[in-house]
C-alpha positions as CSV (number, residue, x, y, z in Angstrom):
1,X,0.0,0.0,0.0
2,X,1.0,3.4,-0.6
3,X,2.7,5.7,2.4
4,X,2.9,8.8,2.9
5,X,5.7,9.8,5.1
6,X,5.4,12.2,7.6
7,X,7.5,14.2,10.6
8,X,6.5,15.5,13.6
9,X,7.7,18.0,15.9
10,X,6.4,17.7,19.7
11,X,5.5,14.8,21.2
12,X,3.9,16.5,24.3
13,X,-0.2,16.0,25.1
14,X,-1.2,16.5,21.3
15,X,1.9,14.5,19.9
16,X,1.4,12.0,22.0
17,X,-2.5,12.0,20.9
18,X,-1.6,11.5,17.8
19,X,0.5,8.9,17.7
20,X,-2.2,6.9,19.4
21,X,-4.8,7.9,17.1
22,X,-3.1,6.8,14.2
23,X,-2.2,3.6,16.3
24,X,-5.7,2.9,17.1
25,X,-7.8,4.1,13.7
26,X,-4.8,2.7,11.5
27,X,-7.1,0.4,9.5
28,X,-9.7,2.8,9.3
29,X,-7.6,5.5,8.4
30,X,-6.2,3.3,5.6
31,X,-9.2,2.3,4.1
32,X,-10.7,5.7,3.4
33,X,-7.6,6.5,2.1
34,X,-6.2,4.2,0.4
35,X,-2.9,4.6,2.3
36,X,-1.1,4.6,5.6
37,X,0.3,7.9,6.9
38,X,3.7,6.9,8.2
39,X,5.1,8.8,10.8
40,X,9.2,8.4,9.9
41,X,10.6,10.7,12.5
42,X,9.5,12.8,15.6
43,X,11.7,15.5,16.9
44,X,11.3,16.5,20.4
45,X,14.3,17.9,23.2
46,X,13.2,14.8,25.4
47,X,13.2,11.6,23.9
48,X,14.0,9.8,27.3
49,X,10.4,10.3,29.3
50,X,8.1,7.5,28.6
51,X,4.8,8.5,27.2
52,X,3.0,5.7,27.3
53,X,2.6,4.7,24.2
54,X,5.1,2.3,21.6
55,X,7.7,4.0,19.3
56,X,9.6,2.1,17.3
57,X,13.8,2.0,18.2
58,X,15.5,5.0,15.7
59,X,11.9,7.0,15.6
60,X,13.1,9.9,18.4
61,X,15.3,12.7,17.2
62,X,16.6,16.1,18.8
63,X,17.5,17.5,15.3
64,X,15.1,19.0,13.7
65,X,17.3,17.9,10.5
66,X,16.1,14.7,10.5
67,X,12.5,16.1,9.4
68,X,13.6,19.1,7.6
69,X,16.3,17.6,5.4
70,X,14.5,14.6,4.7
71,X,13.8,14.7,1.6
72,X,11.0,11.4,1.4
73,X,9.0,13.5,4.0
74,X,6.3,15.2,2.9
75,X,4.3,16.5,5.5
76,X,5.6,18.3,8.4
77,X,3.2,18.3,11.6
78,X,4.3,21.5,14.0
79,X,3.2,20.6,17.5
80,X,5.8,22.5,19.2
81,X,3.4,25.5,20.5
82,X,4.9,29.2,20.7
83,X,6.0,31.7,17.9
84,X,9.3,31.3,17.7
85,X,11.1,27.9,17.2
86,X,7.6,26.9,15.4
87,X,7.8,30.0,13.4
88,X,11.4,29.0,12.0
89,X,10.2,25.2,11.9
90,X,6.9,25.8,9.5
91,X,9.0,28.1,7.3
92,X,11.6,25.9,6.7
93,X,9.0,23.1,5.9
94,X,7.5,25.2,3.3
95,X,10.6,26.1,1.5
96,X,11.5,22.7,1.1
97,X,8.6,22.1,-0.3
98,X,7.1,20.1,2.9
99,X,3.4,20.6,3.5
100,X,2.5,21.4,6.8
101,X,-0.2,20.5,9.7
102,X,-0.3,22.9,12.9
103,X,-2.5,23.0,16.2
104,X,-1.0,26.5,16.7
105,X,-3.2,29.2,16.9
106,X,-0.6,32.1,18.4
107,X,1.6,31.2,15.6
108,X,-1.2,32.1,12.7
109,X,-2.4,34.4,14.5
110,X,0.8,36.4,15.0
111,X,2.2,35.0,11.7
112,X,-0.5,33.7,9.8
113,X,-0.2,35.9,7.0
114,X,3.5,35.8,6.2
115,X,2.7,31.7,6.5
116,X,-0.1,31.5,4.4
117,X,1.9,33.4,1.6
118,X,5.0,31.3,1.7
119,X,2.9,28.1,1.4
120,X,1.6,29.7,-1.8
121,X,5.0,30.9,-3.0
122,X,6.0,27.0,-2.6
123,X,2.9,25.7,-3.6
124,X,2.1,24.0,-0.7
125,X,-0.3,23.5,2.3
126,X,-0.7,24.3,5.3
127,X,-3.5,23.2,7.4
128,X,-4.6,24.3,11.3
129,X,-8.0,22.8,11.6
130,X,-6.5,21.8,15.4
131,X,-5.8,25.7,16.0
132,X,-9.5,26.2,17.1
133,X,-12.1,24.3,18.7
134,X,-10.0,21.3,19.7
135,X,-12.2,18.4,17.3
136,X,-14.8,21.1,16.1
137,X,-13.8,21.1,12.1
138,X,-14.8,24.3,12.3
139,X,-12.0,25.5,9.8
140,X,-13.2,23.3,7.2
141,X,-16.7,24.6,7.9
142,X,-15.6,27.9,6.6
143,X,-13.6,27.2,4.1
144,X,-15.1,24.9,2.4
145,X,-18.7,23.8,3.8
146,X,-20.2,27.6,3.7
147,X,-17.6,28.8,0.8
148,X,-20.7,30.0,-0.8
149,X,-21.8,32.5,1.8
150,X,-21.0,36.0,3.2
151,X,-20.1,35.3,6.4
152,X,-22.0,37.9,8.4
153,X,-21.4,37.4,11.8
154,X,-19.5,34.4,14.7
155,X,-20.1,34.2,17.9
156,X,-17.7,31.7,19.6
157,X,-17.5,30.1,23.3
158,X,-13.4,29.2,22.1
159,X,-11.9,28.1,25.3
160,X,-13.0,25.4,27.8
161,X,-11.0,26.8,30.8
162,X,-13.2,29.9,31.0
163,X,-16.1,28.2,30.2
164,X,-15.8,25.8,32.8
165,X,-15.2,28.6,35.5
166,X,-17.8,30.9,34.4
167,X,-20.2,27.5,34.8
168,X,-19.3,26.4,37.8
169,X,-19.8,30.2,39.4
170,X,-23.3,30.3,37.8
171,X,-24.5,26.7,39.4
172,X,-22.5,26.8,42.3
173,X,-22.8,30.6,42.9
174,X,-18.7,30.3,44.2
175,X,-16.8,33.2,43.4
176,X,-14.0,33.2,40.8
177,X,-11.3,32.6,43.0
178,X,-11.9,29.6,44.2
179,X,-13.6,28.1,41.0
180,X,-10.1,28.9,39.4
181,X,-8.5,26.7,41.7
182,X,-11.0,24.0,41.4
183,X,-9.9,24.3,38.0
184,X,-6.1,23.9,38.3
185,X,-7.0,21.0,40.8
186,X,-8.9,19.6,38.3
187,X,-6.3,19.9,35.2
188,X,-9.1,22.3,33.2
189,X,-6.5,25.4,33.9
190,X,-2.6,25.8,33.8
191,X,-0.3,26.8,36.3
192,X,-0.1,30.0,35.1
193,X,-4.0,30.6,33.7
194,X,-3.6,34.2,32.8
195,X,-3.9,33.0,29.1
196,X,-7.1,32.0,29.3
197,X,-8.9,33.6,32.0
198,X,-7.8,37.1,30.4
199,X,-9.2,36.1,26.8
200,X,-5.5,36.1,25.3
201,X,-6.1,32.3,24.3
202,X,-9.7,32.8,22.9
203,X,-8.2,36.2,20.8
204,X,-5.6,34.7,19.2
205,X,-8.2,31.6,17.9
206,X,-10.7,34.8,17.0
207,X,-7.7,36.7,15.0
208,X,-7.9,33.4,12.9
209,X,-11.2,32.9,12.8
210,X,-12.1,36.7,11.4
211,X,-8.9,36.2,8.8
212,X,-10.9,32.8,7.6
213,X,-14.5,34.4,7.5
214,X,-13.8,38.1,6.0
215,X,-10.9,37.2,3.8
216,X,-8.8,39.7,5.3
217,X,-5.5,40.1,7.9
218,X,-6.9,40.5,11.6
219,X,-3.6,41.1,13.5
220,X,-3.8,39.5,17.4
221,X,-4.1,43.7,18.9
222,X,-6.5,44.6,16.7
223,X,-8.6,42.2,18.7
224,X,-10.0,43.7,21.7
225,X,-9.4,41.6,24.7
226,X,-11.1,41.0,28.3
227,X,-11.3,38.5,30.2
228,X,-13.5,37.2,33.2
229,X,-11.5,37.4,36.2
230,X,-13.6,40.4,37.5
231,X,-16.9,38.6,36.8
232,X,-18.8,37.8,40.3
233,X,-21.5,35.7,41.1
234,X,-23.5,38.9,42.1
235,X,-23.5,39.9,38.3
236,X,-24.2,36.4,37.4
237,X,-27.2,36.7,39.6
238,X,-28.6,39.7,37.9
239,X,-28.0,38.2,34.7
240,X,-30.3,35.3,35.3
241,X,-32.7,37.5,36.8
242,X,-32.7,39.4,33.2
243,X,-33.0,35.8,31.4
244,X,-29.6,36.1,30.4
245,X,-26.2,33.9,31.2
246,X,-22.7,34.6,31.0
247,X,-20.4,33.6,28.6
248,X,-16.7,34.4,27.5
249,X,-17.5,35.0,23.7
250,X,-14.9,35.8,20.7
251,X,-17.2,37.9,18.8
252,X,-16.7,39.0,14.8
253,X,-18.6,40.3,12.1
254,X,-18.7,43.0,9.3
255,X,-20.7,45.7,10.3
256,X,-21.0,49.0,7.7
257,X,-17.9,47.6,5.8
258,X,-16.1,47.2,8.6
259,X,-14.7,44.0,11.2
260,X,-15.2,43.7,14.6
261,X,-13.3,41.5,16.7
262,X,-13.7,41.6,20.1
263,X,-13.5,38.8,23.0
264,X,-15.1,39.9,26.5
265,X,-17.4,38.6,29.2
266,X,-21.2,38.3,27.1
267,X,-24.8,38.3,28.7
268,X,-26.6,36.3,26.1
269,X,-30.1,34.7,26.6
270,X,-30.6,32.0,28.6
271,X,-32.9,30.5,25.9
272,X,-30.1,30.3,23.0
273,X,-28.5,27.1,22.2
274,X,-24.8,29.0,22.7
275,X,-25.8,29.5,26.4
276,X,-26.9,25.8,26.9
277,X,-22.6,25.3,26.3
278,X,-21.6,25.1,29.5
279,X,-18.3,22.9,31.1
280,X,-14.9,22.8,29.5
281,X,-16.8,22.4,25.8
282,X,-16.3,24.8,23.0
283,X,-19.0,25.7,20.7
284,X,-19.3,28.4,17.8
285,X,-22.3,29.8,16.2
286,X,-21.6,31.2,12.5
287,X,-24.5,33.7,10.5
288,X,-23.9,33.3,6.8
289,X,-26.3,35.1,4.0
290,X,-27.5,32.0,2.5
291,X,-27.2,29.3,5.1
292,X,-28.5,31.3,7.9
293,X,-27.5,30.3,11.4
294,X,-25.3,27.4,12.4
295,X,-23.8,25.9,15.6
296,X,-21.1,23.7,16.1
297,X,-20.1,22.4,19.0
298,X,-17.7,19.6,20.7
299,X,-14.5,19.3,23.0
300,X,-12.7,21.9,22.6
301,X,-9.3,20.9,24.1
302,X,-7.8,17.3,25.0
303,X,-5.0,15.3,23.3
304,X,-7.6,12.8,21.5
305,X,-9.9,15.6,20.4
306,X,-7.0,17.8,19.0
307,X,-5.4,15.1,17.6
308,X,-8.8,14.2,15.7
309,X,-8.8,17.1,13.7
310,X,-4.6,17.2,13.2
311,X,-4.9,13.9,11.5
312,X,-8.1,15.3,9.7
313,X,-5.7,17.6,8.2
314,X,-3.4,14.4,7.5
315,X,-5.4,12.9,5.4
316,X,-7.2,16.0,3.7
317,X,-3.4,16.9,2.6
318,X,-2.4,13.4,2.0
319,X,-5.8,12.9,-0.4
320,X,-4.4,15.8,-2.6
321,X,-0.9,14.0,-2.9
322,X,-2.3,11.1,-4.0
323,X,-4.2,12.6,-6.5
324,X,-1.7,15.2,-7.9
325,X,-3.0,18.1,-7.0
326,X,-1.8,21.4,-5.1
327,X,-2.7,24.5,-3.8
328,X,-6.8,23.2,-4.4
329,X,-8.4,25.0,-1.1
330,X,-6.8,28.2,-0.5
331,X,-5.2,28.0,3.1
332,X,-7.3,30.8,4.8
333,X,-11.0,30.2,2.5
334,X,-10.0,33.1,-0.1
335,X,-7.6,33.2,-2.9
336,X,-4.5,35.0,-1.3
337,X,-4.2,37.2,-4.3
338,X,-7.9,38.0,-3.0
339,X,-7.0,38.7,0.4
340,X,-7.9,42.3,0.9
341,X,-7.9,44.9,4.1
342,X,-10.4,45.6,5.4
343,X,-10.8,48.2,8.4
344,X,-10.9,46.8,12.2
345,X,-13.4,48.6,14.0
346,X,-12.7,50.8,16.7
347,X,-14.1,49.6,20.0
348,X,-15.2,52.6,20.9
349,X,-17.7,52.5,18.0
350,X,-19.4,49.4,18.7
351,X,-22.8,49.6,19.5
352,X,-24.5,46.7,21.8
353,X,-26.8,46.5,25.0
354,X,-25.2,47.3,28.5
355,X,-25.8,45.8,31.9
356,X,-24.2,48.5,34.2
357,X,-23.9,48.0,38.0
358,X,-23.6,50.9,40.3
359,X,-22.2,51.2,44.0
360,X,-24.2,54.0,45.6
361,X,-24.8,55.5,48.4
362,X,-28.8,55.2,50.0
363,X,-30.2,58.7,49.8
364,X,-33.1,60.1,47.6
365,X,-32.4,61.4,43.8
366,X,-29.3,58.6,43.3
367,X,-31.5,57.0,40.7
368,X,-32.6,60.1,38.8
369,X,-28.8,61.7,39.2
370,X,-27.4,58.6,37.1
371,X,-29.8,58.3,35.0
372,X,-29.4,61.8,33.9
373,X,-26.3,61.3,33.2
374,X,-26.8,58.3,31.3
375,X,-29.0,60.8,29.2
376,X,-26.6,63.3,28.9
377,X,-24.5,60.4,26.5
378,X,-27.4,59.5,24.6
379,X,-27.7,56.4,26.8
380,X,-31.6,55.1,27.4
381,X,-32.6,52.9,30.0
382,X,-34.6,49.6,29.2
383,X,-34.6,47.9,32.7
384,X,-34.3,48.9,36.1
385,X,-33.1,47.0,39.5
386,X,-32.6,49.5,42.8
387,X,-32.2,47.1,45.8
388,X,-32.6,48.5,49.2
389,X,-29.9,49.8,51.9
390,X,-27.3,47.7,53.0
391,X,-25.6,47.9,56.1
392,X,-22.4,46.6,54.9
393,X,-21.8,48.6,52.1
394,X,-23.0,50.7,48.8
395,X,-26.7,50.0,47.3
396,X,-26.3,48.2,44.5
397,X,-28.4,49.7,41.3
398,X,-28.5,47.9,38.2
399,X,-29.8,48.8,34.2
400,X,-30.2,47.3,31.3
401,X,-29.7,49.8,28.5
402,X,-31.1,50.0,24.8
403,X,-28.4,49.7,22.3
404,X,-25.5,52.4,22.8
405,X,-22.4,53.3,21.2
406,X,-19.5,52.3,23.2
407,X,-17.8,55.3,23.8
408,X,-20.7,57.0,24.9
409,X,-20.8,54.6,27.7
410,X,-17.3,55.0,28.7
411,X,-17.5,58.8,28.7
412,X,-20.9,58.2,30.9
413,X,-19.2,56.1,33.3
414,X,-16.1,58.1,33.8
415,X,-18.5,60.9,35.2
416,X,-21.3,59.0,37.0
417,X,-18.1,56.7,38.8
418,X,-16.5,60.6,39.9
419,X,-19.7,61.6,41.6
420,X,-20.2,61.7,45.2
421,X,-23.0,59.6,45.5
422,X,-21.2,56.4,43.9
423,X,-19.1,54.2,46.5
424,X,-17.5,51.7,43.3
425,X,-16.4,51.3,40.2
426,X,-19.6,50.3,37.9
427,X,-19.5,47.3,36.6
428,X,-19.8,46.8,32.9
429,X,-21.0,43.5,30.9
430,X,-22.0,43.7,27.1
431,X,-25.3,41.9,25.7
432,X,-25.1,40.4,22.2
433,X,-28.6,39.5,21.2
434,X,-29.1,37.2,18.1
435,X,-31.8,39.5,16.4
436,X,-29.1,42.3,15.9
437,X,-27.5,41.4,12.9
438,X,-27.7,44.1,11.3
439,X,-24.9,46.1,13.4
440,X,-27.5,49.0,13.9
C-alpha cells in the first residue's frame, strides 16, 4: 500500500495524541484513504520520558534535520506550540517544499499571513483545523462547507477553561477565585492561567477565525481583549434575573464595511442554544447570507480531540498527494491574491446593550442623578433593579440599556463613577442578542 511519510515535531499531550490515534484508527484510516500515513521521525528535546505509548527503536530525534532535510518527508506536523522555534520550523518546511499541519493558533495568529503566503510561494499547504475548537472542524466549515456564503457574523465560546469557571460560578454561585483553583485541581486550567482567564487564548483563535471568515488580515491587537476574572456571582445573579447567562464569547462580524473583533465577558439569553454550552466544551455559532444560522459544538481541548482534527488535516493533505493536485483550497477560505484589508473597527464604536452595575450611596435622587447622566451620553434605559440599603456597604443599582455606542458609555461612566453619591467602580458587561445582525 502506498505511504505517505510524515514528521512531527512535539511529542507533548497532542503528539502524544496523535501517535495513538493513528495507532488505534490505522485500518480505518487506511481504508478511506487508500494509504497509511507513516510517521518516519518525531523531533522532540526529550526523547527519554516515557509517554505511554510504543515508538519504534531510531523514531526519536533532537534535530530537527532529520524532518527538515529529509527529503522522502512530505508533511511536516508543528506541534511545538509558541511563535518562535515553530515560526522558524513551519518556514523551513515550506521552503522545502514540505506541506505542513499545525495546532498553533498564536503562531497564525501572529504569523499567519507571512505563512499563508510562503505556502503559496511554494505551492504547498498548510493546514490548522486543530488551531481552534480542539475536534470542532470548524476551519473546514468555513472554508469549504459555507464557501458560498458571506459570512455575516461568529459568535464563539473558544476556550473550555473559561467556560468551565464561568459554569461552575453560575451553578455553584462560588466566586471566581476559588472556582479557578478547582480548575487547576482539576487539570481544566494551567499553572499559570492568565492566558485563558484574560481572553488572550480565545483572541488569538478569533484573529484566525475573522482572517478565515472576512478574507482579510486580523492582526492579534487589533482584537479587543477581556477576560473574566472580574466577573462575580453577584453579576451572574442579575444576569439570570434578566434571562440572560454569561459567557466568554470571541465575537466578529462586518458591520458598515467594517470588522469587529472583540472577545469579552457576554450576557446572552438564557434560551439560545450557545448559552446551553456550558463545562470545558467549546462551541461556535456562524451567521452566513445564504445558510443562515449554524452551531457547532464539541470538545474543545484534549490530546484525542486535538489530535482528531490534526490527522483530519493528515489525510485531507495526503488525499491531494495522492491525486496530484496542489494548492486546491486556498489556506485561509479566499484566494491569497484575493486577500484584501479591510478596516478593524474601533471599539469605541461598537454599539451593543449594556448591563451596568452601580455602587451607591442610600439617599433620595441617586437614581434620577445617574440616569441623567446616562441621558446626557445619549444612553436610554430599558430595565431597572434599585435594591434597598445595606448595612455593609454601597446599594447596589443595576440597568439594562437599549443599544448604545461604546464610547458614549465609557464617557458616561467616567463621570457617573467621579460623583459623590457612587461608592465603586460600575460594573460593565455587554449583551449580544441574536436579532441584531444588522450592526444598527
Amino acid at each position: 500500500m502506498h505511504q505517505i511519510p510524515i514528521g512531527i515535531f512535539g511529542l507533548g499531550t497532542i503528539g502524544t495524541g496523535v501517535m495513538r490515534v493513528l495507532e488505534k484508527n490505522g485500518a480505518l484510516i487506511r481504508r478511506r484513504l487508500g494509504a497509511e500515513i507513516a510517521v518516519r521521525k518525531i523531533v522532540d528535546l526529550d526523547i527519554t520520558t516515557d509517554r505511554g505509548i510504543s515508538i519504534a527503536p531510531g523514531l526519536l530525534s533532537t534535530g530537527a534535520d532529520d524532518i527538515l532535510k529529509d527529503p522522502e518527508i512530505q508533511i511536516v506536523v508543528e506541534l511545538i506550540g509558541g511563535t518562535g522555534a515553530s515560526r522558524d520550523v513551519v518556514r523551513q518546511a515550506l521552503a522545502a517544499g514540505k506541506h505542513v499541519v499545525t495546532a498553533n493558533k498564536a503562531l497564525l495568529a501572529e504569523h499567519g499571513e507571512e505563512l499563508y503566503t510562503l505556502a503559496q510561494q511554494h505551492q504547498r499547504r498548510i493546514a490548522f483545523e486543530a488551531s481552534i475548537g480542539g475536534g470542532i472542524p470548524i476551519v473546514q466549515a468555513i472554508r469549504e462547507g459555507l464557501a458560498a456564503n458571506r459570512i455575516e457574523s461568529i459568535y464563539g465560546i473558544v476556550n473550555g477553561t473559561a467556560n468551565y469557571i464561568l459554569t461552575q460560578m453560575t451553578e455553584a454561585g462560588a466566586p471566581f477565585e476559588a472556582v479557578l483553583k478547582e480548575a487547576m485541581a482539576h487539570g481544566y486550567a494551567e499553572a499559570d492561567p492568565s492566558y485563558d482567564i484574560e481572553g488572550i487564548d480565545s483572541a488569538h483563535k478569533l484573529a484566525v477565525l475573522a482572517s478565515l471568515a472576512f478574507g482579510t488580515p486580523v492582526a492579534l491587537d487589533q482584537v479587543y481583549t477581556e477576560g473574566i476574572s472580574r466577573i462575580t456571582p453577584v453579576d451572574i445573579d442579575y444576569a439570570r434575573s434578566f434571562g440572560y447567562k454569561i459567557k466568554l464569547l470571541g465575537i466578529t462580524k462586518l458591520v458598515n464595511g467594517q470588522v469587529e473583533a472583540r472577545v469579552h465577558p457576554t450576557m446572552i439569553s438564557e434560551k439560545t442554544l450557545l448559552a446551553q454550552v456550558d463545562g470545558v466544551l467549546n462551541a461556535i455559532y456562524v451567521n452566513g447570507d445564504a445558510v443562515g444560522p449554524s452551531l457547532y459544538y464539541g470538545k474543545g481541548a484534549g490530546a484525542l480531540p486535538t489530535a482528531s482534527a490534526v490527522i483530519s488535516d493528515l489525510i485531507d493533505i495526503s488525499r491531494d498527494i495522492l491525486h496530484g493536485v496542489v494548492g486546491r483550497v486556498p489556506p485561509a477560505a479566499y484566494l491569497q491574491a484575493s486577500r484584501e484589508p479591510i478596516a478593524i473597527r474601533n471599539m469605541d464604536d461598537v454599539h451593543c446593550r449594556y448591563f451596568l452595575r452601580f455602587g451607591t450611596v442610600d439617599e433620595p435622587g441617586v437614581l434620577s442623578r445617574i440616569a441623567g447622566v446616562l441621558a446626557q451620553h445619549q444612553i436610554s434605559i430599558a430595565s431597572v433593579i434599585q435594591k434597598g440599603r445595606r448595612a455593609d456597604g454601597p446599594v447596589p443599582i443595576v440597568m439594562i440599556t437599549h443599544r448604545a455606542m461604546e464610547r458614549n458609555v465609557k464617557n458616561a461612566l467616567q463621570e457617573t463613577d467621579s460623583l459623590e453619591i457612587t461608592r465603586d467602580k460600575t460594573v460593565l458587561i455587554r449583551i449580544e442578542d441574536w436579532r441584531h445582525e444588522d450592526g444598527k
